[in-house]
N, C-alpha and C positions, 0 to 999 in steps of 0.2 A: 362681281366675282373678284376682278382684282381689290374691292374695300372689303372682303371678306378674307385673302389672302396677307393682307393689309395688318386687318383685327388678328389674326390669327398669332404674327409677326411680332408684334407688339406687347400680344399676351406671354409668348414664351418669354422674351427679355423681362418685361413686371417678375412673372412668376421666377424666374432664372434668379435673378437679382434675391428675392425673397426669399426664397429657399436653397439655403446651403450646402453645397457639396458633404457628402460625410467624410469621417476624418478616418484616415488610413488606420484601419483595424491592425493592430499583429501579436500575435502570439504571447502570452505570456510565459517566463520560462518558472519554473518548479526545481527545488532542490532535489536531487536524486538521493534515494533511500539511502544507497551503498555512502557512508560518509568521505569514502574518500574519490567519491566518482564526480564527474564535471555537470554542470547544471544542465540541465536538458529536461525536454514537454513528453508527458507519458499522458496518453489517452484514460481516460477511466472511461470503462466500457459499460456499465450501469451502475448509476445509482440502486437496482430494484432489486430485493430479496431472493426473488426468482429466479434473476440470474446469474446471485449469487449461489444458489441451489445447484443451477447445472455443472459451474465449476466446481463445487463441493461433490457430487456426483460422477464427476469427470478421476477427479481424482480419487475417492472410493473403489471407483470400478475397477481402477489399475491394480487396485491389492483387492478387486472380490469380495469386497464389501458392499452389503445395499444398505444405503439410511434408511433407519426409523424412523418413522413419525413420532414426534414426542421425545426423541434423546438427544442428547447434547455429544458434539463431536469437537475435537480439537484437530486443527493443521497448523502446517510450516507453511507462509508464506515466503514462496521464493523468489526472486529480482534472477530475471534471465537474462543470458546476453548471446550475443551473435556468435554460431559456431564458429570456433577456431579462436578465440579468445583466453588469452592465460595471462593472469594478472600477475602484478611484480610487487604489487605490496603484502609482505607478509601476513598482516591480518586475516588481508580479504582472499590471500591464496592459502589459508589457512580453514576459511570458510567453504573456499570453493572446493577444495578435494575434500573436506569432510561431507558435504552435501551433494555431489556428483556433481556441481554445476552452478551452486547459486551465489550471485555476488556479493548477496545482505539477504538477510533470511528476519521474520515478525512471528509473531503467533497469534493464531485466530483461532476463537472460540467461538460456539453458538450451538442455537438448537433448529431443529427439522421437525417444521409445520406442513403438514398436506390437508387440503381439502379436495371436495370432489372437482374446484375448477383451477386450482394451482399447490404448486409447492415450492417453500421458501426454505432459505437458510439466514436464520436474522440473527448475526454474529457480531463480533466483535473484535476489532484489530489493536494490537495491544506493539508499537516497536518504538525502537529506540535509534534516535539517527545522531549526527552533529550538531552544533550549533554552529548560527551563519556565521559567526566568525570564528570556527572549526578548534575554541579551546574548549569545547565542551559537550558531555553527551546532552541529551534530553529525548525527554520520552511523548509519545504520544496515543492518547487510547481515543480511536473511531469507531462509527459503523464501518464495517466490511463493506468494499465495493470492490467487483474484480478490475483487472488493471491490465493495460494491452502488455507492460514490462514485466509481466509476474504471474507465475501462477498455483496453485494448492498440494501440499504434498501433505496426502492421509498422514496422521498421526492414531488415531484412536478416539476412540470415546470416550466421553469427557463425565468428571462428576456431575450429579446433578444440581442443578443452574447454578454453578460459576459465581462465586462472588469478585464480579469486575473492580470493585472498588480493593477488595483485599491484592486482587493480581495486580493493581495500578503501586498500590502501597509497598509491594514487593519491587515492583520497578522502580519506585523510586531509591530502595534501599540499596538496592545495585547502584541506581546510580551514585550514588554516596561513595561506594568502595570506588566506584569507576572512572571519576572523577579527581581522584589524587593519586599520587603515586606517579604520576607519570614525567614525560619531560618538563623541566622547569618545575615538578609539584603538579600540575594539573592534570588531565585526559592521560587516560591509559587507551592504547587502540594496539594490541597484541593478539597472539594465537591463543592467550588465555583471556582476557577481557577483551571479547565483540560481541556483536551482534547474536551468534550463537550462544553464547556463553549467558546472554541475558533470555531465550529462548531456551533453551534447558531450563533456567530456576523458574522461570513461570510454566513450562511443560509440567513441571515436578507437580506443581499445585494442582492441575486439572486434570492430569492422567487419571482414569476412573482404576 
């Protein structure tokens, strides 16, 4: 007994020794949409179409809309924030009372697939944020995934399928204008050049 208490003793130390502690995992942080907001980690709540559906769905219902199977919808995606929250930078409180609420606002497009054992919305995120070192816009076009800091405000339905590449080509052209003019010559971030302002010209495009 005790030379089996013995082996036993022996083995943990061997195996201890040989296998490694893991290394302290921690969080990575993410730039926040709004470009003049502070870095911080926002949950993305699915990668899957489906659940991009319900929040598509979510927000339909509030304005009495039911999606189509087969059509194409457009929303505002909006960046929420904790009640009681009133920003100081003009831009962004320029965005916030024109939208009830939202810090930085995107535009997503896509279209509404149902079968008999599910139903999608396989969209497309089209926004415009800072660069990391905040002299510059830039754009970015994704799949749609909802986001624990953001959520869908109906817009309408959309032409049919969206040419993503022309909306992207339009964002860029904004960012052309967006991009000069401003302090020193570079970025413009005003109540007339943000976030909205580049969500309007591409709304324009896919408003059906």
């Amino acid at each position: 007994m005790k030379f089996l208490l013995f082996l036993t003793f022996c083995c943990t130390i061997v195996f201890g020794a040989i296998i490694p502690s893991p290394p302290d995992l921690k969080p990575s942080t993410a730039m926040a949409d709004d470009p003049t907001g502070p870095l911080q980690l926002h949950k993305l709540l699915s990668r899957g179409s489906s659940d991009a559906y319900k929040e598509a769905k979510r927000a339909a219902s509030k304005e009495d809309v039911t999606l189509e199977n087969g059509e194409y919808y457009y929303f505002m995606s909006c960046n929420t924030v904790r009640a009681g929250f009133t920003p100081s930078e003009p831009a962004v409180k320029y965005v916030f009372d024109q939208t009830g609420g939202c810090t930085h606002v995107a535009l997503v497009v896509g279209k509404i697939t149902k079968t008999s054992w599910t139903k999608k919305f396989e969209a497309t995120y089209l926004n415009v944020s800072d660069s990391p070192g905040g002299t510059a816009w830039k754009q970015s076009v994704n799949d749609y995934s909802p986001r624990s800091n953001q959520k869908l405000i109906y817009g309408g339905k959309a032409v049919w399928n969206p040419d993503i590449d022309s909306l992207s080509t339009a964002g860029n052209n904004w960012l052309r204008q967006a991009n000069v003019g401003g302090p020193g010559g570079g970025r413009q971030y005003s109540p007339s050049m943000n976030c909205l302002n580049y969500y309007y010209d591409l709304r324009d495009m896919v408003a059906a």
